[in-house]
N, C-alpha and C positions, 0 to 999 in steps of 0.2 A: 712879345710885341703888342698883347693888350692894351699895355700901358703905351700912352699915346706921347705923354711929358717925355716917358725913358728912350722911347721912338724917335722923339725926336733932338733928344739931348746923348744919343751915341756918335761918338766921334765918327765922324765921315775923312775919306781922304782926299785929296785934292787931285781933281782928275785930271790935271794937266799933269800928273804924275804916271799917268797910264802912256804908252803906246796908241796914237789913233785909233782908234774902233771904230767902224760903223756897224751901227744895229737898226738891224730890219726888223720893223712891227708888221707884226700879220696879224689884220685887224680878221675873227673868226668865229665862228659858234660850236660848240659840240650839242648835237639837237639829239635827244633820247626820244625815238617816238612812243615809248614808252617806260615809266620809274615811277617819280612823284604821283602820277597820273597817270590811269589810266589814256589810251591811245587816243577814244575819242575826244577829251580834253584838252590833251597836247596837241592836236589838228586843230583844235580849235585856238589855241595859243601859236601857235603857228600861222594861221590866218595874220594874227598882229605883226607878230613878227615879220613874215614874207613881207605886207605893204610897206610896212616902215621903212624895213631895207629897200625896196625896191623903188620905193620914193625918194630913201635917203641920195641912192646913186644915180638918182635923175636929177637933183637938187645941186648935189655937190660935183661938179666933173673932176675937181682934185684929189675927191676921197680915191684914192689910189684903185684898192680891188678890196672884196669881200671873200674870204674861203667857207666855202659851205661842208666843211669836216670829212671833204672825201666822200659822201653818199652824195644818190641821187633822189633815194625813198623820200628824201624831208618835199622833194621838190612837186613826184608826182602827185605826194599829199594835199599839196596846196593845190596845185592844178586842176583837182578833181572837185574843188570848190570855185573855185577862181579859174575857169580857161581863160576868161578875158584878157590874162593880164599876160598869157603865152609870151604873147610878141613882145612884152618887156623885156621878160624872161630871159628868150634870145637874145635878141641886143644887148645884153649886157654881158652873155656866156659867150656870144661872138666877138666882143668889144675886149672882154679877158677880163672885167671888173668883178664878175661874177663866178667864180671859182668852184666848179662841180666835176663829181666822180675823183680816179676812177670804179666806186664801188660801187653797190645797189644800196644796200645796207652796210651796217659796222658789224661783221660778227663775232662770236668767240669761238678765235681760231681750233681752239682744244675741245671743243662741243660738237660742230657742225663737221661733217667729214672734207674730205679733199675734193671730192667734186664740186659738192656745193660751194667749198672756196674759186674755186673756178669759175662757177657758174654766177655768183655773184656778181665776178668780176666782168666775165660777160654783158650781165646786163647792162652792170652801172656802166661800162662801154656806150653800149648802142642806147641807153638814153641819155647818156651825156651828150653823143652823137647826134642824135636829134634832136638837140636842142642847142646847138651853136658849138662843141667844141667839149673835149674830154681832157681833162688835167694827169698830167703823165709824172705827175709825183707820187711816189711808193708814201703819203701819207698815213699811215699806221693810228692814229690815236683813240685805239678801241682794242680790244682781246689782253685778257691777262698775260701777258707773255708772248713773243712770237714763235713758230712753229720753223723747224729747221730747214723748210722747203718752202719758203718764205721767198728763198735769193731766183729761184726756178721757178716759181710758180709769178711772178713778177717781169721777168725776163723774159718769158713767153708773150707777156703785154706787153714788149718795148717801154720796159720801166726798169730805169736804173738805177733809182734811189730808194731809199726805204726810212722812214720818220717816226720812230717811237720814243717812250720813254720807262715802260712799266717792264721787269724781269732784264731788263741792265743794267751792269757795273763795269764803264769803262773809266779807262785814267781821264778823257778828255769825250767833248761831246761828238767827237768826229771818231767815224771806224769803216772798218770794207767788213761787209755779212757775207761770207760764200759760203756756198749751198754746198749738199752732198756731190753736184755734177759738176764743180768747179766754177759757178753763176756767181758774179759778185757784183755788189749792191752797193753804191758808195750812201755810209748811213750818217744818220744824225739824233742824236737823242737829246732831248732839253735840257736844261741846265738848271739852277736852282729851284725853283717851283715849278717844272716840269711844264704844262701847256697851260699857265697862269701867269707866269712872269710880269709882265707891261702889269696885267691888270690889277695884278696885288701891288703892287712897287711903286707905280702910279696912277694909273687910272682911281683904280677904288677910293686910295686917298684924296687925292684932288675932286672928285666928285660927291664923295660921301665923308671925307671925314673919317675913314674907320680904314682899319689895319687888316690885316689878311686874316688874324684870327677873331675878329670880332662877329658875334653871330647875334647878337640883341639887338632886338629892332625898340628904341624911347619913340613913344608916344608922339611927345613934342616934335618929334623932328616933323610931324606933316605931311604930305605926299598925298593926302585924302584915302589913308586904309578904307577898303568897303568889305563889306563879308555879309551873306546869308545866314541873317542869323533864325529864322525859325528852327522848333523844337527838333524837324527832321531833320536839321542843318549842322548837328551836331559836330561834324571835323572839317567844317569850310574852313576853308583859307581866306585869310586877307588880301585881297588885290589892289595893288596903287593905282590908283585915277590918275593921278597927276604927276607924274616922274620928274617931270621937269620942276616942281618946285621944290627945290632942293638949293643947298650953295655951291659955291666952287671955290674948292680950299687951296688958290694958288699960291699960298705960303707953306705947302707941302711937295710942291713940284720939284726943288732944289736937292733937300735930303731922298725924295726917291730918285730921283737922275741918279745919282751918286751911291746910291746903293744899289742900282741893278747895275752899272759899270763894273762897280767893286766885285760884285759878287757871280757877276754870268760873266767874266774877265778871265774865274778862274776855271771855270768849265770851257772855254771857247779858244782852241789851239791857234788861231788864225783872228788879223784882225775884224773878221764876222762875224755876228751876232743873230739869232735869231728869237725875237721876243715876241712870245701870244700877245695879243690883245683881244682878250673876250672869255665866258667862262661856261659851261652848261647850259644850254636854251636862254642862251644871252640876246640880245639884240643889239648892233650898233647905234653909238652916240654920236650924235651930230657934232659934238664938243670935239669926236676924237682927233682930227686934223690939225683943231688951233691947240688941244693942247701938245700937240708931239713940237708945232713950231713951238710952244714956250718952253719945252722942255729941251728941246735945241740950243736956249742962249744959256741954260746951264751948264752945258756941255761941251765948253771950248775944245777946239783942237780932236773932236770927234765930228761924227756925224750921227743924227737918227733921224729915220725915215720911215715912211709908211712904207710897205714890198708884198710882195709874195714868196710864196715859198720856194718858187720855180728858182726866179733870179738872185733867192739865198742860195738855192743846192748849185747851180748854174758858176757862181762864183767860187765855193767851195769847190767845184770841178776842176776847173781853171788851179786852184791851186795845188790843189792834189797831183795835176795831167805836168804843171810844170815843175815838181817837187819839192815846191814850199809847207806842203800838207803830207805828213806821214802818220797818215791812221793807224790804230789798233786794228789787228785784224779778228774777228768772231767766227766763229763756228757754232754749229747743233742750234738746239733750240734756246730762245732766250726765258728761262724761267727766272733766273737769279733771286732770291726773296732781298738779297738784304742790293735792291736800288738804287739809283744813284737819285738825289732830291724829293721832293714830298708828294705825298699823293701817289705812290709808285706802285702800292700793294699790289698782290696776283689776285689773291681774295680765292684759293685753290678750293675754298667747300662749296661753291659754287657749281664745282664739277657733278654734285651728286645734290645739289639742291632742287625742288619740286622735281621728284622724279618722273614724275607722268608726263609732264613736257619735254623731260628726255625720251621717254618711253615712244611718245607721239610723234617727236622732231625726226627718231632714227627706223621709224613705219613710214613716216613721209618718204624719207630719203630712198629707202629701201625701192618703194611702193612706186615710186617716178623713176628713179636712176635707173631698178633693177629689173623692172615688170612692165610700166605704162611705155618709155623710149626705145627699149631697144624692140621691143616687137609691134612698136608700130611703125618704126623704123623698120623692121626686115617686111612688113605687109604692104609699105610704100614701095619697097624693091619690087613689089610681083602686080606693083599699076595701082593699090588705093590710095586712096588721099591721106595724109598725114596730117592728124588733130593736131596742129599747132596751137589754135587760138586754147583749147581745154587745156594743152600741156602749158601754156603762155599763167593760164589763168594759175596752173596749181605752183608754178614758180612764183608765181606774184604774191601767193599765200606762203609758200616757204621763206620769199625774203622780206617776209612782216613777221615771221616767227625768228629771226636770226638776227636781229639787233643784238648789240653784247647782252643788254642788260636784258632785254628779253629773254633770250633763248636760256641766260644763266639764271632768269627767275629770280632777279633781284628788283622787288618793286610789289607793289600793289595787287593783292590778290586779284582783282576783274584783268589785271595781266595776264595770270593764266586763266583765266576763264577765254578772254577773248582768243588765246594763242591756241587753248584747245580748240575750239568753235572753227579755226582757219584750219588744223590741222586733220580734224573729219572731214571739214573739204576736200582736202587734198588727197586723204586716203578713199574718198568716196570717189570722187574723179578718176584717180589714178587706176583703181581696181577695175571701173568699170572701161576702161582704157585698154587694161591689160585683159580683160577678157573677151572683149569684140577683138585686137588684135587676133588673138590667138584662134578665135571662134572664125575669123576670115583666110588665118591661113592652115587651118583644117577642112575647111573646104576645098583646098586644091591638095587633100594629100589622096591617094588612090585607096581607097579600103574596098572598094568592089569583091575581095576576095572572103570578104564577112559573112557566114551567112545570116540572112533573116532575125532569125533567136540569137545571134551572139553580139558581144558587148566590146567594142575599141576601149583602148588606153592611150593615149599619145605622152607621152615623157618628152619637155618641153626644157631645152637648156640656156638659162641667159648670159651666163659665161662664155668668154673667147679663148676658151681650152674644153679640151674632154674631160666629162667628169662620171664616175660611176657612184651613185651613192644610193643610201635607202630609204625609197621615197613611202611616205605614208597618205593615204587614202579610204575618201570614203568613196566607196562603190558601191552603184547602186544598179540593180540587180531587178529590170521589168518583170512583175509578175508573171506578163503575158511569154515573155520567152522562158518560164518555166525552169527555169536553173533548179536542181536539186544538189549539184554539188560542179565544182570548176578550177580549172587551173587557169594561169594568167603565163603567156608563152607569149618571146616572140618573133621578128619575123622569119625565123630560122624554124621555127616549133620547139625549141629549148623551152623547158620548163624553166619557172621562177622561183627563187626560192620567197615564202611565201611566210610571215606571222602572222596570222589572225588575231585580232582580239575581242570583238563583239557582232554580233549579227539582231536585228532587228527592224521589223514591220516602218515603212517609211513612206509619206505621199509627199511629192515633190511638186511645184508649180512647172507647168510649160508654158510659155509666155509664146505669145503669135501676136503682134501689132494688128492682123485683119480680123482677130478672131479673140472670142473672149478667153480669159487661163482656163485653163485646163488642169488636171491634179492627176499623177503620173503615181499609181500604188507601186511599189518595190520594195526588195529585202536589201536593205541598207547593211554592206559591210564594212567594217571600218579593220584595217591591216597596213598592214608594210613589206612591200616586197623592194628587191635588191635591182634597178636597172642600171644596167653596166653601158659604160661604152658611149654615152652621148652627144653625139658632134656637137662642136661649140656652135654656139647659135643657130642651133639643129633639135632636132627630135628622134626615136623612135617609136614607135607602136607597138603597142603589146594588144594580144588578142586575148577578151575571157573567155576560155571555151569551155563547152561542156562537157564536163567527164565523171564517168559513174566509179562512185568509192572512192575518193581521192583520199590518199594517206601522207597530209602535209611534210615534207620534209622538214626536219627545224632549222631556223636560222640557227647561227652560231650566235652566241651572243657572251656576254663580259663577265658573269658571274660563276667565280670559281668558289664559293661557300658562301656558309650562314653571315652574311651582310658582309662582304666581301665581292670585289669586282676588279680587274683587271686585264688590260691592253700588252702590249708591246714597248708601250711607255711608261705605263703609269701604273700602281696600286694602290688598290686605295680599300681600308676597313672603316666601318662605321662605329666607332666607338659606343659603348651602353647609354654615354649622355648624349649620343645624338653628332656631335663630332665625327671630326673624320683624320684619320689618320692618312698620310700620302704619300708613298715611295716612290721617287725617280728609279728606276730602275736601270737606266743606264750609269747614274752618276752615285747611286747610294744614299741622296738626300732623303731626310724625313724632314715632313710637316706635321707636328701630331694637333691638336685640338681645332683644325679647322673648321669653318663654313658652322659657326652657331649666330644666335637672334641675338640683341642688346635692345636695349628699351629705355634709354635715358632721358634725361630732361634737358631744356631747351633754354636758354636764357638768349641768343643771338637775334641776327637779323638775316635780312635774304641774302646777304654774303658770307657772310661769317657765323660757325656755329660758337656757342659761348655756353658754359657748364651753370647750371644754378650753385649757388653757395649749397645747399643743400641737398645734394644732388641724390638721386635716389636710382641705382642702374640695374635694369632684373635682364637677366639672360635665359637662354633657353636651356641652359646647362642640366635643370635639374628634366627639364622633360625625355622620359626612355624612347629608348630607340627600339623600332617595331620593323 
């Protein structure tokens, strides 16, 4: 399609040949608040954007509606520069032209866990909600693939529909998604060029002159490029001044009519269409109105229209409910690689790309879900107050870390710098969250029966089941209480079973708000003892007490020979190169040369890994095993 002559010298058919269609243009942006650029740049492009649009729909009252991609993050962004312009904002989310939520962010579904899909979805609620009105379309156009609990986790939002296009292969763009609990989702996935259609087929051309795959910007064509060019300026970009001076190649409107009929015709079971208009951190054209009426008198015996996507899924209901529409039905998750249209990729290395923002995303999660809410949630149950506004704050910083292309670390290194930077907040908040919870509701537990010299343990469960497991600890061991040797018992006086592993000399801070620190000498033990039995969002205590001669019982532990170790499940030897060999032992399966290093070379991008022609790969094969 480079070729612009061959473009436009393919035979077209004659669309009075078709069956009436109507196609609905959802004029739309997909806003990455961070890729190309770093975040603070795209806020800053964003700025442009937001007025334009929001000028554009005070200008035009027929420009139909604008879809803001499902999120709500592009909006708070702007807002945080622009309050002023609030009360537009509303009025237009109230009025319905302004199309927000229901999400926070766009994440990746196979990244971020199930809560946080939840909690997302949460928010992008209550700030849709307060700001005019939350969009109850299952819009999807973000995550490599969707996740099989997609149809339930939707359905809990009073949301019936679900809108993707990447990790499906159906016959038609219409299907029902049911979940594992029987939840079903009447779907839609896009049709030839996926969430680009209008804009490659016609828009681009009728405005620019250029074809879907043309990516060279001539000189000539004008628009006033401007760029910083000093010495420090070395990878500036060019920026257009002037957008608007540009042509309008209405002798290209005819053959694109006619090729998005022809060809989203045969993706679309029903005579409904539904066609993008707009493309990655795009901005609406003022042009798009008068061109869809010129592209109208192309199109005898059809119709096209500006819509949304409510009143495309809305119709497709309708015909679904009265039996004119018999979808495909979907199960599991939708990975598919091989697509249905362009642009579909999963981009699966993604999953293991910049690991340290995985490392940092799933401490976040951990660090808020598992530690800072639910115990300051059980310390509200016994009358304190509940840090919302801290826990508000550490969410606000997880759903600037869960954009797709963020959290998948596809984009611009100060990406992850900035994503790290959020995510010490959140671990620093969260931590200190979780330990005043805990520190308040140790205060109401009764330990009166300690004496003086001796040292609690409280065993703290955040789980809603009993769990026994074997907790490790450093203990620290007042000089002034004199310990010479101790066992850790508890409230029965059961002994613990108990592994030590180091003991040494330790001054620790004591922190008093009325009073200056203080430095606490102790003999710091560091061990692992076995606590059984712990109510779900409950504790026990254990007591250090003092005992003369203590002769540790040994834990049990997994090692039946020289590098050799083994459960009830599992075997597993350590090979001389360092490998490991791994028996099921229920089923008889071997794994032999497992869990070694590789070291290879890199030729890709932040999606996709790609092998040098020359590639040079060193393993850890030859290093002995000790």
């Amino acid at each position: 399609m480079a070729d612009k002559a061959a473009w436009r010298s393919e035979p077209l058919p004659d669309v009075t040949e078709y069956p009436s269609k109507e196609i609905h243009i959802i004029s739309n942006t997909h806003w990455d608040r961070e890729w190309v650029y770093p975040s603070a740049e795209t806020r800053l492009l964003l700025l442009d954007f937001m007025d334009n649009m929001l000028d554009l729909l005070d200008a035009q009252p027929e420009y139909h509606s604008f879809t803001m991609d499902s999120q709500t993050l592009c909006i708070q962004d702007y807002l945080d520069f622009r309050p002023e312009r609030r009360e537009q904002i509303e009025r237009h989310v109230k009025s319905g032209r302004l199309i927000i939520g229901p999400w926070c962010s766009l994440p990746e579904e196979y990244i971020v866990n199930g809560e946080s899909i939840v909690r997302n979805l949460v928010i992008g609620h209550k700030v849709s909600e307060s700001l005019g009105g939350v969009s109850k379309i299952g819009y999807t156009p973000f995550s490599y693939g969707q996740t099989s609990q997609m149809p339930q986790i939707y359905r809990g939002f009073d949301i019936d529909t679900i809108i993707f296009y990447r990790g499906i292969k159906t016959a038609k763009s219409e299907f029902i998604f049911r979940g594992a609990d029987g939840s079903e989702l009447l779907g839609m996935r896009f049709g030839a060029l996926s969430r680009f259609s209008y804009f490659f087929y016609l828009f681009r051309m009728v405005a620019y002159n250029m074809t879907r795959d043309e990516a060279l910007y001539e000189w000539r064509r004008g628009s006033l490029p401007f760029k910083l060019a000093g010495d420090h300026h070395e990878n500036a970009h060019f920026y257009i001044c002037d957008p608007d001076d540009d042509g309008w190649w209405t002798e290209n409107i005819e053959s694109g009519a006619k090729r998005l009929l022809r060809d989203e015709s045969q993706h679309f079971s029903t005579k409904y269409i539904a066609s993008m208009q707009g493309f990655d951190s795009s901005e609406p054209d003022p042009r798009e109105v008068d061109l869809i009426k010129e592209t109208q008198k192309h199109l005898p015996g059809h119709v096209i229209k500006q819509s949304d996507l409510k009143t495309f899924m809305d119709l497709l209901r309708k015909e679904y409910e009265e039996g004119r529409l018999k979808p495909e039905v979907i199960e599991g998750e939708s990975r598919n690689p091989n697509s249905v249209g362009k642009w579909t990729h999963l981009f699966g290395d993604v999953i293991s790309s910049r690991v340290r923002i995985k490392l940092m995303n799933n401490a976040n999660e951990q660090n808020v879900q598992r530690r800072a809410e639910p115990w300051s949630a059980i310390s509200l149950s016994m009358g304190d107050a509940y840090p919302s506004t801290v826990i508000d704050e550490c969410w606000d910083n997880i759903m600037k870390n869960h954009p797709h292309d963020t959290i998948c670390g596809a984009g611009v290194d100060q990406m992850e710098k900035d994503m790290i930077a959020r995510g010490e907040q959140v671990n620093l908040f969260s931590m200190g969250l979780y330990r005043r919870a805990l520190q308040r509701i140790q205060t109401r537990i009764d330990n009166s029966d300690l004496a003086e010299n001796e040292v609690g343990l409280t065993v703290f469960n955040p789980s809603p089941f009993t769990r026994s497991e074997v907790v490790s600890v450093f203990l620290d061991l007042p000089d002034d209480c004199e310990y010479e040797d101790f066992t850790i018992r508890d409230e029965k006086g059961n002994v613990c079973e108990v592994q030590d592993v180091e003991y040494f000399p330790w001054g620790i801070l004591v922190r008093n708000l009325r009073d200056v620190s203080l430095q606490l000498h102790s003999e710091r033990a560091r061990l692992h003892f076995e606590a059984k039995d712990i109510p779900p969002f409950g504790y026990r205590t254990y007591v250090v007490k003092h005992e003369p001669d203590v002769v540790w019982k040994p834990m049990g532990h997994m090692v039946t020979g020289v590098n050799q170790m083994e459960n009830e499940f599992l075997r597993v030897k350590f090979n001389s190169d360092g490998t490991l060999r791994m028996e099921n032992k229920e089923t008889g399966d071997v794994f032999d040369g497992m869990h070694y290093l590789e070291d290879a070379g890199e030729n890709g991008h932040s999606w996709m890994h790609e092998s040098p022609n020359r590639d040079e790969i060193i393993t850890s094969h030859a290093a002995p095993c000790h």
